[in-house]
ZAMARGU-4260 file (C-alpha; in steps of 0.2 Angstrom, whole numbers, plus 5000, padded with zeros to 4 digits):
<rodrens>
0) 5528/5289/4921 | 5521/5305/4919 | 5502/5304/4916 | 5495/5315/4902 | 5476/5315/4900
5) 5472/5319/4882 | 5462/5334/4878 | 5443/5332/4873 | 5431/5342/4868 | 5416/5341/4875
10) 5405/5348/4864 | 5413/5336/4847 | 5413/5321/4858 | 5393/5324/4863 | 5391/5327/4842
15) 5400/5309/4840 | 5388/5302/4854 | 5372/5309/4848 | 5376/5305/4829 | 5383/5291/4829
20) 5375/5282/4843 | 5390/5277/4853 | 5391/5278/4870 | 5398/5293/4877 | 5416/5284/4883
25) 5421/5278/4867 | 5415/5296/4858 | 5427/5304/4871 | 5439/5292/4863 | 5437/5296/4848
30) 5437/5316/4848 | 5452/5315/4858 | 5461/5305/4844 | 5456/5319/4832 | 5438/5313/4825
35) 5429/5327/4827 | 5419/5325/4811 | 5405/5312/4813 | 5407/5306/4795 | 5428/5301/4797
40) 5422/5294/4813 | 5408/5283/4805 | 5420/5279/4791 | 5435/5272/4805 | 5423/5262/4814
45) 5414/5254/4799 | 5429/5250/4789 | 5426/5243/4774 | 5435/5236/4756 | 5427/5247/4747
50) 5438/5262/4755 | 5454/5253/4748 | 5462/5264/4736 | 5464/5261/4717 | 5483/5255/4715
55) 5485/5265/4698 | 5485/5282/4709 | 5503/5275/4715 | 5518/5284/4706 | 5525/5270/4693
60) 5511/5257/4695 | 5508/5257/4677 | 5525/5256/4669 | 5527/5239/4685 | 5512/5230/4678
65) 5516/5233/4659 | 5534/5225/4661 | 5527/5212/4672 | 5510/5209/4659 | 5524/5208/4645
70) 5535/5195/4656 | 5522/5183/4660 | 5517/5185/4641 | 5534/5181/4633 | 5538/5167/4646
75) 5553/5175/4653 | 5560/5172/4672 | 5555/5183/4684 | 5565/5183/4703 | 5556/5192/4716
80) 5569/5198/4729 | 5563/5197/4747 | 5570/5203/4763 | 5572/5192/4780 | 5558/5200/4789
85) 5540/5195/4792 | 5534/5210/4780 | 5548/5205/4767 | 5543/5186/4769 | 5525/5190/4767
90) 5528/5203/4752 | 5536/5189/4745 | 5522/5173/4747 | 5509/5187/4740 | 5517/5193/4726
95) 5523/5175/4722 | 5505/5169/4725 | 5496/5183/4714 | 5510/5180/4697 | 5510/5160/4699
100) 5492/5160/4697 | 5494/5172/4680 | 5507/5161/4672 | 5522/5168/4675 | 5536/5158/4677
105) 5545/5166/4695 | 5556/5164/4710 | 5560/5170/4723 | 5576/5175/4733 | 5577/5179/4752
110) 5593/5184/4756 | 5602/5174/4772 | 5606/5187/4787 | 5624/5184/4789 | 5628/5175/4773
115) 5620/5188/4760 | 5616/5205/4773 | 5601/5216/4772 | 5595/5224/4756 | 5600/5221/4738
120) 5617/5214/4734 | 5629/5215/4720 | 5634/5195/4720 | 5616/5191/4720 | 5611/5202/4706
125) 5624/5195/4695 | 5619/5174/4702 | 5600/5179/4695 | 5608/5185/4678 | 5615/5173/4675
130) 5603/5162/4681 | 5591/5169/4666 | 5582/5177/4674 | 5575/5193/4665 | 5565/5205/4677
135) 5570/5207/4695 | 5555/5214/4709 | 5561/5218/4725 | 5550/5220/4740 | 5551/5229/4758
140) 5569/5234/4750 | 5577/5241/4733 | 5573/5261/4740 | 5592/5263/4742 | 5601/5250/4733
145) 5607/5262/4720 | 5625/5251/4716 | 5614/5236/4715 | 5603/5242/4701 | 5615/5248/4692
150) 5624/5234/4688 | 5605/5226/4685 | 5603/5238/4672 | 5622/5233/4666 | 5616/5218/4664
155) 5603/5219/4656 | 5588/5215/4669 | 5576/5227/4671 | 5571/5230/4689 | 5555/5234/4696
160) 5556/5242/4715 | 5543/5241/4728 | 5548/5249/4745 | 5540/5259/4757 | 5558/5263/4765
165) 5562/5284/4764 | 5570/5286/4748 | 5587/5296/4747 | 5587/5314/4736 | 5588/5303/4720
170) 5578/5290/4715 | 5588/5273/4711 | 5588/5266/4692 | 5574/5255/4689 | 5561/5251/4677
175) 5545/5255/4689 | 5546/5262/4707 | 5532/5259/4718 | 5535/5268/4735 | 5523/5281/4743
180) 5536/5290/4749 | 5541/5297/4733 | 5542/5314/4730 | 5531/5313/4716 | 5521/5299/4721
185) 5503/5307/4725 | 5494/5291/4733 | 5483/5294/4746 | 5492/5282/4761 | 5508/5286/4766
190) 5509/5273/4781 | 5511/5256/4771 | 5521/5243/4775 | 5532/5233/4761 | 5518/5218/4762
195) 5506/5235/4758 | 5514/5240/4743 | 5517/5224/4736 | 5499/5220/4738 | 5495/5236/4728
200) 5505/5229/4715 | 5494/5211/4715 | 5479/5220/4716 | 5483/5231/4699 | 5489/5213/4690
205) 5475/5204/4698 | 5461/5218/4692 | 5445/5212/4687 | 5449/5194/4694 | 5453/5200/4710
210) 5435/5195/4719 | 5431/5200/4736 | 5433/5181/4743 | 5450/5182/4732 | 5454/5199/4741
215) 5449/5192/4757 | 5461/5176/4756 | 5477/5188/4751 | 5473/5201/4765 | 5475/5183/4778
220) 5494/5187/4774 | 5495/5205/4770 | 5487/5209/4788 | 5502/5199/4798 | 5516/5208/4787
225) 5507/5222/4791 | 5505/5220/4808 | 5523/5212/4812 | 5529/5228/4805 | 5523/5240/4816
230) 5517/5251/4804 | 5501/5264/4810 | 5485/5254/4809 | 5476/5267/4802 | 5469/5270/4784
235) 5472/5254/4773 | 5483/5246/4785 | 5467/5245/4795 | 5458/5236/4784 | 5471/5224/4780
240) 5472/5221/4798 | 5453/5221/4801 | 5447/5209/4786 | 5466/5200/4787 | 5463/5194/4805
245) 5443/5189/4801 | 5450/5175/4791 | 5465/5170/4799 | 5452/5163/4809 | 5446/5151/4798
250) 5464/5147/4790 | 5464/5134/4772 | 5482/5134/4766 | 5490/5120/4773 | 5505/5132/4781
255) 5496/5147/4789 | 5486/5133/4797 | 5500/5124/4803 | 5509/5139/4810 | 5492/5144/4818
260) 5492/5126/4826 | 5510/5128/4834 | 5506/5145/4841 | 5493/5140/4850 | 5479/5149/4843
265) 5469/5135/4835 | 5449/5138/4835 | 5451/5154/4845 | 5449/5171/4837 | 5466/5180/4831
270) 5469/5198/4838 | 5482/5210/4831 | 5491/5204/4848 | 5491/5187/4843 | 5502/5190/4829
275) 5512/5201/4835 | 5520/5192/4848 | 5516/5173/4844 | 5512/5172/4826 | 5525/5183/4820
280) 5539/5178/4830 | 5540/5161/4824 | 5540/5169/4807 | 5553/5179/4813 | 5565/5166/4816
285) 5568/5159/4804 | 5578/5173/4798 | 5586/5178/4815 | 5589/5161/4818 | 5594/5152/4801
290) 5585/5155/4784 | 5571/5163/4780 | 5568/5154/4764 | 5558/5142/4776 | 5547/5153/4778
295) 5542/5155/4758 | 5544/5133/4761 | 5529/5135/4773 | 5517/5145/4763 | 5518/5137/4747
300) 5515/5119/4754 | 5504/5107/4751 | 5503/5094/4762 | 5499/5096/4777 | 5513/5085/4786
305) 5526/5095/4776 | 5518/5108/4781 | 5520/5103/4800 | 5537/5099/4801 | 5541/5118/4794
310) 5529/5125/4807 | 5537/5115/4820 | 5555/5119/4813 | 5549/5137/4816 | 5543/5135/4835
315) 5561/5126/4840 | 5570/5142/4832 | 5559/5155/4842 | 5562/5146/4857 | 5582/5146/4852
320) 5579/5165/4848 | 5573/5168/4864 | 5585/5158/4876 | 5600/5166/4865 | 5589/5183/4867
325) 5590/5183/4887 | 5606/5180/4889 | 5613/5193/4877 | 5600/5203/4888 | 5607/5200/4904
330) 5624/5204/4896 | 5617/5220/4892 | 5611/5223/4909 | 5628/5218/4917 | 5640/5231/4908
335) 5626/5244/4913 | 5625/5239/4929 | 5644/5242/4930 | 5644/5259/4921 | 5641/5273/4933
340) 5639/5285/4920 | 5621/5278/4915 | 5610/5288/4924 | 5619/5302/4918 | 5617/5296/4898
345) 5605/5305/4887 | 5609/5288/4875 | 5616/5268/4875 | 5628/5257/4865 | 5632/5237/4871
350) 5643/5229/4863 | 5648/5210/4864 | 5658/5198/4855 | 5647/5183/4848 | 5631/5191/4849
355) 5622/5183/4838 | 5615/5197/4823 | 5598/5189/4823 | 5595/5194/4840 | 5601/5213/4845
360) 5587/5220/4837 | 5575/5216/4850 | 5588/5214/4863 | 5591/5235/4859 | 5570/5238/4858
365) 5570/5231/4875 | 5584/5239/4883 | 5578/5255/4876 | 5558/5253/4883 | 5569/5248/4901
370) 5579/5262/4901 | 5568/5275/4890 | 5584/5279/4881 | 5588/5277/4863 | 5601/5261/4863
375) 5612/5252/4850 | 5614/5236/4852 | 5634/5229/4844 | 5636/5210/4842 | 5654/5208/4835
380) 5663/5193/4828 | 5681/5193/4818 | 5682/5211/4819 | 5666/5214/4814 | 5653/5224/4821
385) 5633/5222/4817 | 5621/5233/4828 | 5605/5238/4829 | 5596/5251/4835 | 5580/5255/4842
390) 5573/5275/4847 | 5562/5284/4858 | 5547/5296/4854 | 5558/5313/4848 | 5573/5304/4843
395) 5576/5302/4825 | 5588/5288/4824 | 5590/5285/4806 | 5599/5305/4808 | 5607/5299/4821
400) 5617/5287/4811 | 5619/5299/4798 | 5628/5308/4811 | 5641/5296/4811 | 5640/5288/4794
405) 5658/5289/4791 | 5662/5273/4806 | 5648/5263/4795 | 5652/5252/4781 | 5632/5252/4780
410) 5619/5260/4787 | 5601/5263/4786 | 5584/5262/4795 | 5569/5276/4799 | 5565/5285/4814
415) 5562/5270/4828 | 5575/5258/4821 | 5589/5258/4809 | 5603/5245/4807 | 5623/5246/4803
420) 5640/5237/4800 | 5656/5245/4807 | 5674/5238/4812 | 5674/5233/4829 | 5688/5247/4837
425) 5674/5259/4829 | 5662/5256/4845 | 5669/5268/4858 | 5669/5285/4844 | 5653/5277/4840
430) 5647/5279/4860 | 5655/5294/4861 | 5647/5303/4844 | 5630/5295/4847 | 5631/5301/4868
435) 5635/5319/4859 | 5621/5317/4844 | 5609/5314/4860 | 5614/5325/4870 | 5609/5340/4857
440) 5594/5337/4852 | 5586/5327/4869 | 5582/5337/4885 | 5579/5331/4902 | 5561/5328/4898
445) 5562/5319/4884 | 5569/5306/4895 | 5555/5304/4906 | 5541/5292/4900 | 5522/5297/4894
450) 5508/5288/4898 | 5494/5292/4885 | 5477/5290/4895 | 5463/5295/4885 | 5448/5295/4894
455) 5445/5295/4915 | 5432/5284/4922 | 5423/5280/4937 | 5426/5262/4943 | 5407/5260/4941
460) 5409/5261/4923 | 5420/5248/4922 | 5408/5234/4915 | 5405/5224/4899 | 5396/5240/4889
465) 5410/5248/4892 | 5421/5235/4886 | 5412/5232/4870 | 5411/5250/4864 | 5431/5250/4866
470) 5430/5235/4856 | 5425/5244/4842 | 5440/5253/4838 | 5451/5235/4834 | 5463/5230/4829
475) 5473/5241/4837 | 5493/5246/4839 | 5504/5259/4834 | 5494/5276/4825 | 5477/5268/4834
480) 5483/5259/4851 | 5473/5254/4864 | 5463/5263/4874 | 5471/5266/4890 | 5458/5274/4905
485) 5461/5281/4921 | 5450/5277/4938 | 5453/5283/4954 | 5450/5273/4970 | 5450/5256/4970
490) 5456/5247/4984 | 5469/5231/4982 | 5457/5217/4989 | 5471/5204/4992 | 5489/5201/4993
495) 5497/5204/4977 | 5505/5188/4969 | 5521/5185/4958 | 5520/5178/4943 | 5533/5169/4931
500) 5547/5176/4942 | 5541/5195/4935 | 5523/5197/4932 | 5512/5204/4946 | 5493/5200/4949
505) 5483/5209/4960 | 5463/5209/4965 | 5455/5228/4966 | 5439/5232/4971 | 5430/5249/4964
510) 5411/5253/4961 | 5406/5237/4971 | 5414/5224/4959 | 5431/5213/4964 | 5443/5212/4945
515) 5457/5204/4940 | 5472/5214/4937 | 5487/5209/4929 | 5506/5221/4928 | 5517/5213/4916
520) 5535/5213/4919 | 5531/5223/4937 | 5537/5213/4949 | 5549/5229/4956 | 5530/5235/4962
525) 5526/5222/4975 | 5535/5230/4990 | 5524/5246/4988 | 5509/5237/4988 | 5500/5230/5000
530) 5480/5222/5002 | 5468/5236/5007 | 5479/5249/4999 | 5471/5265/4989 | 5474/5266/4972
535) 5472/5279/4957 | 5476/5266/4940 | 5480/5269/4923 | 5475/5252/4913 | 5468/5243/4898
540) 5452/5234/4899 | 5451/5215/4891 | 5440/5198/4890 | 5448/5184/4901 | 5444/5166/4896
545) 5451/5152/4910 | 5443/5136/4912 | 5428/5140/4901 | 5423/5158/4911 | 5426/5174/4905
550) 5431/5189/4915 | 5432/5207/4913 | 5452/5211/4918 | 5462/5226/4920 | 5481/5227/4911
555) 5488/5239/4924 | 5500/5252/4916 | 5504/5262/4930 | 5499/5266/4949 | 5498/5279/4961
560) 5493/5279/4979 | 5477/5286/4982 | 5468/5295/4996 | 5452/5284/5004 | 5436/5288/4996
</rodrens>
């Protein structure tokens, strides 16, 4: 990787020190990440609810809550349309929570993968109307689905979109649009997810009986919609995550407590990485897996033994997801393997018959972080082709697509990841356009991986203070990631040790103190390390609990030989 120290000044992080009385680590931090002014500084470590923006400032918020006031007055159905994903689900479970508990009489529909595909669909517009239903509110989709609200609007049911998706040059026919991303649309956070939008929504129906406990207990589910979809954690999204993961620790609805249970995290406090990677996936697969209507089951449960058997039903499916995962992965990794022409690509497309759709999405997000390339990943069944794609920093994939837009049958995604139907004898032109779309606009450098480190340190100052003051820019992930640091010369105190077949650990000594260190997925180091070696290293700093102790430990990033101090 190609180390790149983030630029500090001196003089703002010694202002952020002295004024705000942090340690002079975490104020190089800080500067670095742009908060030169103490204020904005106080304001990102002290968030607070009272920095959530008023809903009304969103573009169409009041023309959404008048249909909806007038819906739940005159008893007529409402549908809320979801999507398959955890934001979609969870946008779903809120705003069904929020107009349940106003009277109104509602649904919701959460269309299956394979059986009804992404986004809003013509068939299932005209089901809900003649169903009865009489006021249609899509959430984490709808931006786009210009054909499908027309013919809502043909019959007669007036739709209320909230998305957070880019819009196209034309707005789509709806009742209300609630989107920051609307050209006219002059609220203040651009960066929320579908969960975030919809929550804007329940908070303007809610008004005055939205108290802060109230708040508190939606923001358990609007912080893992949040979180799951990788949106910056910054602004509101921040608080969401910060007061949303206080109380998923303590967890009352029979489901979310069920489904904290199966992932393990019973009694222990929930970081943003725990839902990410074991809250989340479960979530997850349902709707990779089988149906995502289980996942609206789960939340609006009552008993807990129901409730259970729905949690459990959503462990055996990740663990399904995740066999079916590796072995479309090693797939991958086999036609590579045999092309010789890699090395030379400035982009990837696999393609496989039977891949199962649910899957390729994060079989293509880690080929890409493996290769540092951006990849499409194809799985094709009875001529059919369903891909997915995920990017790399300076890559705008949703263009990208564009590009090619006359292979697709459907298309549509954002910068990092996008998603698409073609006929199958489509794939090669659509190596060959998205090799040529790459090699335009990617140099040489592109290709080459950054590491981010944003402040250097002794390996003295690697203590607990140190730890702590990082601690106080959580949760972190993408637009506010963690920390990573640089200290040069420790010295590897033992034999590394392999484990899980891929994961290294290793014992470094620096400033007279023997730590833990752990390199996930590095296994291809251990030949070029070796017990009393030198080492400069990039890493993470985290609490360790085993067997009752907790231990400082290093989350190695990246390493380089060092001279001998």
């Amino acid at each position: 990787m190609r180390w790149e120290l983030t630029p500090t000044d001196p003089a703002a992080a010694e202002t952020l020190r002295q004024e705000l009385e942090i340690p002079a680590t975490l104020a190089r931090v800080m500067a670095g990440r742009g908060f030169a002014e103490p204020e904005r500084a106080y304001q990102f470590l002290h968030p607070s609810l009272d920095q959530l923006h008023d809903p009304f400032r969103m573009a169409g918020m009041p023309e959404a809550v008048e249909r909806l006031r007038r819906a739940i007055h005159g008893r007529e159905k409402i549908l809320i349309y979801g999507d398959y994903d955890v934001d979609g689900t969870m946008a779903a479970v809120a705003l069904l929570t929020a107009l349940t508990s106003l009277g109104a009489v509602v649904e919701t529909f959460i269309p299956h993968r394979t059986e009804d595909g992404y986004g809003m669909q013509i068939p299932a517009i005209e089901r809900a109307a003649a169903q009865g239903f009489r006021v249609i509110v899509s959430v984490d989709t709808g931006i786009r689905e210009h054909p499908a609200l027309v013919r809502a609007r043909e019959l007669g049911l007036d739709c209320i979109v909230t998305d957070h998706h880019l819009p196209k040059e034309t707005l789509p026919a709806a009742c209300a649009i609630l989107n920051p991303h609307r050209s006219d649309c002059r609220y203040p956070d651009k960066n929320l997810s579908g969960v975030g939008v919809a929550f804007k929504l329940v908070q303007a129906m809610m008004g005055p009986e939205m108290s802060e406990p109230l708040l508190k207990s939606y923001l358990k589910i609007i912080s893992i919609g949040t979180i799951a979809d990788v949106v910056p954690l910054i602004g509101e999204n921040r608080i969401f995550a910060r007061f949303g993961l206080e109380g998923l620790g303590r967890p009352r609805q029979p489901g979310l407590e069920a489904l904290i249970k199966v992932a393990g995290l019973e009694g222990s406090p929930i970081t943003a990485g725990d839902v990410g990677f074991r809250i989340a996936p479960r979530l997850n697969a349902a709707g990779r897996m089988e149906d995502a209507r289980s996942v609206i089951e789960l939340f609006s449960a009552t008993d807990a033994k129901h409730a259970e058997s729905i949690a459990l039903r959503l462990d055996a499916l990740n663990r399904e997801r995740q066999r079916i995962e590796d072995h479309i992965l090693a797939a991958a990794l086999d036609q590579a393997a045999e092309d010789s022409e890699i090395p030379r690509r400035r982009s990837l497309v696999f393609a496989g018959e039977g891949w199962h759709p649910g899957v390729i999405g994060i079989v293509a997000q880690r080929l890409a972080e493996r290769f540092y390339r951006p990849t499409l990943v194809v799985g094709m069944a009875d001529g059919t082709g369903r891909g997915s794609g995920r990017s790399i920093p300076g890559f705008n994939l949703d263009q990208a697509l564009a590009d090619s837009s006359n292979l697709f049958e459907r298309f549509g995604g954002h910068a990092q990841a996008g998603g698409f139907t073609l006929r199958s004898e489509h794939v090669p032109e659509l190596r060959r356009r998205f090799e040529a779309y790459a090699q335009r606009v990617l140099r040489p450098e592109d290709l080459e991986p950054r590491l981010r480190i944003d402040a250097e340190v002794a390996p003295h100052d690697v203590d607990w203070p140190l730890l702590n003051a990082l601690d106080r820019l959580e949760p972190c992930g993408p637009g506010n990631p963690t920390p990573v640091l640089l200290a040069r010369g420790f010295t590897i105190a033992a034999p590394p040790l392999v484990l899980h077949e891929k994961h290294l650990k290793l014992k470094v000594r620096g400033g007279g103190r023997i730590y833990d260190a752990l390199a996930w997925n590095k296994r291809a180091w251990m030949n070029s390390l070796s017990a009393g070696q030198w080492l400069d290293a990039a890493f993470t700093l985290e609490e360790n609990h085993y067997q009752g102790f907790r231990s400082l430990q290093l989350i190695l990033k990246d390493v380089r030989p060092a001279a001998a101090a």
